[in-house]
C-alpha positions as CSV (number, residue, x, y, z in Angstrom):
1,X,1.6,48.1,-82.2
2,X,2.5,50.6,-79.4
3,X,5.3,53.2,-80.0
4,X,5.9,56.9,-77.6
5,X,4.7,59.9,-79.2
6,X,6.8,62.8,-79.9
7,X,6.2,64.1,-76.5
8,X,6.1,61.0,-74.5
9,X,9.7,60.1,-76.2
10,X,10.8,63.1,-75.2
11,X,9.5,62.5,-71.2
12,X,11.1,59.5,-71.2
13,X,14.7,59.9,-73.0
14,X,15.4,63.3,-72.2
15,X,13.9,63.7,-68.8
16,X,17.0,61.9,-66.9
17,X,18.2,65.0,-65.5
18,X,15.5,66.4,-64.5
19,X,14.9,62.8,-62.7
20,X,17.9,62.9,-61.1
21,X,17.0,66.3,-59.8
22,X,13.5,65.5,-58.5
23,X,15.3,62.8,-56.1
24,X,18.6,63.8,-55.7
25,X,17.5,65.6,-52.4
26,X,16.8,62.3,-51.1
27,X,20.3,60.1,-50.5
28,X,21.1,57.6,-53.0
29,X,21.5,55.1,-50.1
30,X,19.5,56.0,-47.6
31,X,21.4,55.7,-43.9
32,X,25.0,55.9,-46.1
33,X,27.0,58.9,-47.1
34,X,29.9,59.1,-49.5
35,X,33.4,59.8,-48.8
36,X,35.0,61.5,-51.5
37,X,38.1,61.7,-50.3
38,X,38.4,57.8,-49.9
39,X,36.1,56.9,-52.6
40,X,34.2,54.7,-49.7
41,X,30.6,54.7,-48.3
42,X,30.1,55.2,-44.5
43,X,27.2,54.4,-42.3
44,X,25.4,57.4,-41.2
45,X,24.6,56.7,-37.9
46,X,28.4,55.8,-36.7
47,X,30.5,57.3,-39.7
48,X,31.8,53.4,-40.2
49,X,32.7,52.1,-43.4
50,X,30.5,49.8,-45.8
51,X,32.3,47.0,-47.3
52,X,31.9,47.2,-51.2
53,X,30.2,43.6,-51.2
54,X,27.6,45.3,-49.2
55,X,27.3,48.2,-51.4
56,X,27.4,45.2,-54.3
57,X,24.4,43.3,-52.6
58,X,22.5,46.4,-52.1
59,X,22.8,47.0,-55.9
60,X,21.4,43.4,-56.9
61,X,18.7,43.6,-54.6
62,X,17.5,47.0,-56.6
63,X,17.8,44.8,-59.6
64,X,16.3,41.7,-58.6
65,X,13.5,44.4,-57.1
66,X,12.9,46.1,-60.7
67,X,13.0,42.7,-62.2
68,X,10.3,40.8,-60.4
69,X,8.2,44.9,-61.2
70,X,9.0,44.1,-64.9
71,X,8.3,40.7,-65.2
72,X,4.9,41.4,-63.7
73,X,4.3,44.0,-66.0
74,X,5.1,41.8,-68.5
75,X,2.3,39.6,-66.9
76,X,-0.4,41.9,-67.1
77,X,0.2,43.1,-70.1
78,X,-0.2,39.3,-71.6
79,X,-3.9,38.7,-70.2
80,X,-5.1,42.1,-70.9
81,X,-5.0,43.9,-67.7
82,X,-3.3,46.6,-68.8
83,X,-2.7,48.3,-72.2
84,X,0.8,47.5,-74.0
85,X,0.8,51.5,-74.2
86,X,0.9,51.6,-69.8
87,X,2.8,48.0,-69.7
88,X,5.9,50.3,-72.2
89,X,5.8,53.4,-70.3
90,X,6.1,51.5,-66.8
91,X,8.6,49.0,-68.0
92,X,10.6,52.3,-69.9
93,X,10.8,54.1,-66.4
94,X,11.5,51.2,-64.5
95,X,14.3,50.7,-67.0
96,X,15.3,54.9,-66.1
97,X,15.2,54.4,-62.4
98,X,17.7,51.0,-62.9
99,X,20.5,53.1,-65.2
100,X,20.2,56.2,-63.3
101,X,20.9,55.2,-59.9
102,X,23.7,52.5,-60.5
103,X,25.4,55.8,-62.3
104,X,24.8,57.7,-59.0
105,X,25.9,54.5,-57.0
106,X,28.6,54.2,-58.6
107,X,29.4,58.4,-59.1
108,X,28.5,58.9,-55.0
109,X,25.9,60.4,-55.1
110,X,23.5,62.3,-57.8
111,X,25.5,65.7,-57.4
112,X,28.6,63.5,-58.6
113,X,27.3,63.0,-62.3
114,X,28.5,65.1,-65.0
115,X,26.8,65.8,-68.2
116,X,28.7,63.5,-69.6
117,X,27.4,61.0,-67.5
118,X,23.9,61.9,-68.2
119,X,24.7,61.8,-72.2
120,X,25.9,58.3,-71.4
121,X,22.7,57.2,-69.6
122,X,20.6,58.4,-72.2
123,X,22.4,56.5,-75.1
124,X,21.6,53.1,-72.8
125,X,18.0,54.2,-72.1
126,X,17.8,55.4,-75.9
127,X,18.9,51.9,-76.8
128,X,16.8,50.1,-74.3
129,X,13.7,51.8,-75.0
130,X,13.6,50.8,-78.7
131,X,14.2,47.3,-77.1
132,X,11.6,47.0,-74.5
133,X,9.3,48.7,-77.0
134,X,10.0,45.9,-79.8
135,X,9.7,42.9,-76.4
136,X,5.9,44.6,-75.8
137,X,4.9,44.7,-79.4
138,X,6.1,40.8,-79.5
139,X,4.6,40.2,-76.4
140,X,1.3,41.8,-77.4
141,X,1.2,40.3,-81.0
142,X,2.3,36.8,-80.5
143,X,5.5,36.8,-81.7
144,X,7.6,37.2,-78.7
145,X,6.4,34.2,-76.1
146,X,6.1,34.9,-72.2
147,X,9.6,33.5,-71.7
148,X,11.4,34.9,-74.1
149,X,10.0,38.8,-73.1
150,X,11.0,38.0,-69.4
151,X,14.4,37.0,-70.5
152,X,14.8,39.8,-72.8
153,X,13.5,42.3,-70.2
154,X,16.3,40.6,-67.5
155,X,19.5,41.5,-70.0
156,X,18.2,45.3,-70.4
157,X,18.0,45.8,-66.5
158,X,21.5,43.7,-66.8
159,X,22.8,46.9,-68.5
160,X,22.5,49.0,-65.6
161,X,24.8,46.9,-63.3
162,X,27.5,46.4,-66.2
163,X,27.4,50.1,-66.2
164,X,27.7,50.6,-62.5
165,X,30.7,48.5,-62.6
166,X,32.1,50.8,-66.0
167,X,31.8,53.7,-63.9
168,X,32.8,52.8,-61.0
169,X,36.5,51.3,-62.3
170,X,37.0,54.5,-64.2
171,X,36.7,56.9,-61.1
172,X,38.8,54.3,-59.1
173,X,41.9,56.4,-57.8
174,X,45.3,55.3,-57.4
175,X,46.2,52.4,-55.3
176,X,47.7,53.7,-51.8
177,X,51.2,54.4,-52.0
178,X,53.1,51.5,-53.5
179,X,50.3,49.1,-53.5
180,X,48.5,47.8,-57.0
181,X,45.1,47.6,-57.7
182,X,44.1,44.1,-58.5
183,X,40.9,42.5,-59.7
184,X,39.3,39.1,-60.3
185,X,35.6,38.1,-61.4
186,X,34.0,36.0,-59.2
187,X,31.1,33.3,-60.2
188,X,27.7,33.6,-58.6
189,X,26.7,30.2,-57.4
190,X,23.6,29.9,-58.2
191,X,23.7,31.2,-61.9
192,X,23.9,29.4,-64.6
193,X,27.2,30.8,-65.6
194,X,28.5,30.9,-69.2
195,X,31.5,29.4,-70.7
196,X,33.1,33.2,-70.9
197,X,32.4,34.2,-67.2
198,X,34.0,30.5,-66.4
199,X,37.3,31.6,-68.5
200,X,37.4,34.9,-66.7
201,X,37.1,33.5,-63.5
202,X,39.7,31.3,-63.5
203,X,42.3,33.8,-64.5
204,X,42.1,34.8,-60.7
205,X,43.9,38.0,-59.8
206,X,44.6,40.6,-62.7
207,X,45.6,44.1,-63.0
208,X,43.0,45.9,-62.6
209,X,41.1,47.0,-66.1
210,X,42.4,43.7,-67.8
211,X,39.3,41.9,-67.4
212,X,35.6,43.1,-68.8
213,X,33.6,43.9,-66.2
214,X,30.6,41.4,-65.3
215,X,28.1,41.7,-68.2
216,X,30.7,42.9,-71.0
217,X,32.3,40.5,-73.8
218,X,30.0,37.6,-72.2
219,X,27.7,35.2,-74.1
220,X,25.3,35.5,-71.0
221,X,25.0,39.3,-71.6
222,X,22.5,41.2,-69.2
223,X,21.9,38.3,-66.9
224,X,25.7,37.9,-66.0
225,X,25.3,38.3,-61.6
226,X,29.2,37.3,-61.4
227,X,31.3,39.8,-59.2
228,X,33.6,42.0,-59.8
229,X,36.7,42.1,-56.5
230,X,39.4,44.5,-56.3
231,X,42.2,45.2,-53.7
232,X,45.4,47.1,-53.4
233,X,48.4,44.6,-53.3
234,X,52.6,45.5,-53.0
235,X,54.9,44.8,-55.3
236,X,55.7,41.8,-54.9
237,X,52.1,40.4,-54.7
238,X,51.9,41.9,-58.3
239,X,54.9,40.1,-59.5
240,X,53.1,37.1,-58.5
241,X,49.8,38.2,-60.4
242,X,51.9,38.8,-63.6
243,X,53.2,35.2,-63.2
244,X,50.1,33.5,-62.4
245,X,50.7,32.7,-59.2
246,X,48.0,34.1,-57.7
């Protein structure tokens, strides 16, 4: 059975600031800078602005990334070519790098976090680390088969999107002047959604905080990819919302 030592639990759960420091020089997007004024992302090189399903892609292709790392990790550790002790620590800071930079995504930028954004990370990773470390022992012992690991290791990287999408609806601003923001979850295609993400997708159009954000209250957990839109609509558009005809 592998578990951290004092000091390795100590690198890994309370070393998130000081791993936000070490790379916070370094964009958060390379090529894109934040706008704080209009809450948007710009390309560098022309000062345009990035559509958020761009910035959304960009975000599940980190995951997807970090996934395939994991599940090969996963791999090795199974047939002995690494240690469960080196397949734990590179899994756990796989799992860091995933929370930490969907909070900065979604902040703008690593300067943009507060502490209490940092004590919020760390009660995810804190969480997640007991997790992955219980997946490895399984994994290692018998008890947890090859499929059931990779799935489990998928919904803890699944955490760090839900979060990005926590975040980023709690720093949303107001609408523009006399607009409403409105949201609606979106089903990806190719997933094999779940009855809950089904329900809130068809609600279409809501006021905006009224449905979970993709991952939340969902029997599909950390492997929910639906999407979360938003826009600003007038009045009368929102009358429509409330009624359900939109």
């Amino acid at each position: 059975m592998v578990s951290a030592e004092p000091m390795e639990l100590m690198e890994l759960m309370g070393a998130d600031r000081l791993y936000a420091r070490a790379i916070e020089a370094e964009p958060i997007l390379p090529g894109y800078v934040w706008n704080a004024r209009t809450h948007n992302y710009h390309y560098l090189r022309n000062m345009q602005f990035v559509s958020r399903p761009h910035i959304l892609r960009l975000l599940d292709n980190q995951l997807n990334d970090l996934q395939r790392q994991a599940i090969a990790v996963l791999a090795d550790v199974q047939i002995g070519q690494i240690s469960p002790a080196t397949g734990l620590a590179a899994l756990n800071l796989s799992l860091k790098r995933e929370v930490l930079t969907n909070a900065a995504l979604a902040a703008g930028g690593w300067d943009r976090l507060t502490p209490t954004d940092f004590g919020r990370c760390g009660g995810i990773l804190r969480a997640q680390y007991r997790r992955a470390t219980d997946c490895i022992n399984g994994l290692a012992d018998g008890t947890v088969s090859p499929a059931q690991a990779a799935n489990r290791v998928n919904m803890y990287f699944g955490r760090g999107r839900e979060m990005f999408y926590e975040m980023e609806r709690e720093r949303l601003g107001p609408a523009p002047k006399g607009k409403y923001w409105a949201e609606r979850r979106l089903l990806e295609p190719t997933a094999e959604n779940c009855p809950d993400c089904i329900y809130y997708a068809a609600q279409g159009w809501r006021p905006a905080g009224e449905l979970p954000v993709p991952g939340a209250a969902s029997q599909c957990n950390g492997n929910c990819r639906c999407e979360l839109q938003r826009k600003a609509i007038d009045a009368d558009d929102y009358a429509k919302m409330l009624a359900g005809e939109m």
